[in-house]
Residue, then its C-alpha position, 0 to 999 in steps of 0.5 A: x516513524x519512517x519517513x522518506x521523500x515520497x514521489x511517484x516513483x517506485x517505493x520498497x515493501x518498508x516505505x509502502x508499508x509506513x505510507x500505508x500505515x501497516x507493516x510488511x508481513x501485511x502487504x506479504x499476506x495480502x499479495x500472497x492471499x489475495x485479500x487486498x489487491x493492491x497493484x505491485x512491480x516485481x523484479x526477482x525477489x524484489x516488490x514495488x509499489x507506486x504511490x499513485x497505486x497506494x493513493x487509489x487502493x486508499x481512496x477505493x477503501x475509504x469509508x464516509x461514516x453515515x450520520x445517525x439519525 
């Protein structure tokens, strides 16, 4: 598992993928396609993500399973 030190400040492809739980090519794939929108910094070729900006796009997916009745 990679582990790094997490604080606010920018995260590579690599850290935001594991914090994630997903691999690079995803995060590529849904930059590129659009299907996610998760915000980003982009410096030449390289990409950041912050992780107050990982922690939103979570909470806006997240789903309460519904009891079944």
């Amino acid at each position: 598992m990679y582990e790094t030190q997490i604080n606010n400040s920018l995260m590579d492809q690599k850290t935001a993928a594991a914090y994630l739980g997903t691999t690079v090519g995803s995060l590529n794939t849904w930059r590129a396609t659009g299907k996610y929108k998760i915000p980003y910094v982009r410096w030449g070729h390289n990409i950041r993500y912050k992780k107050d900006d990982l922690d939103a796009w979570i909470a806006e997916h997240q789903q309460n399973a519904q009891p079944i009745a």
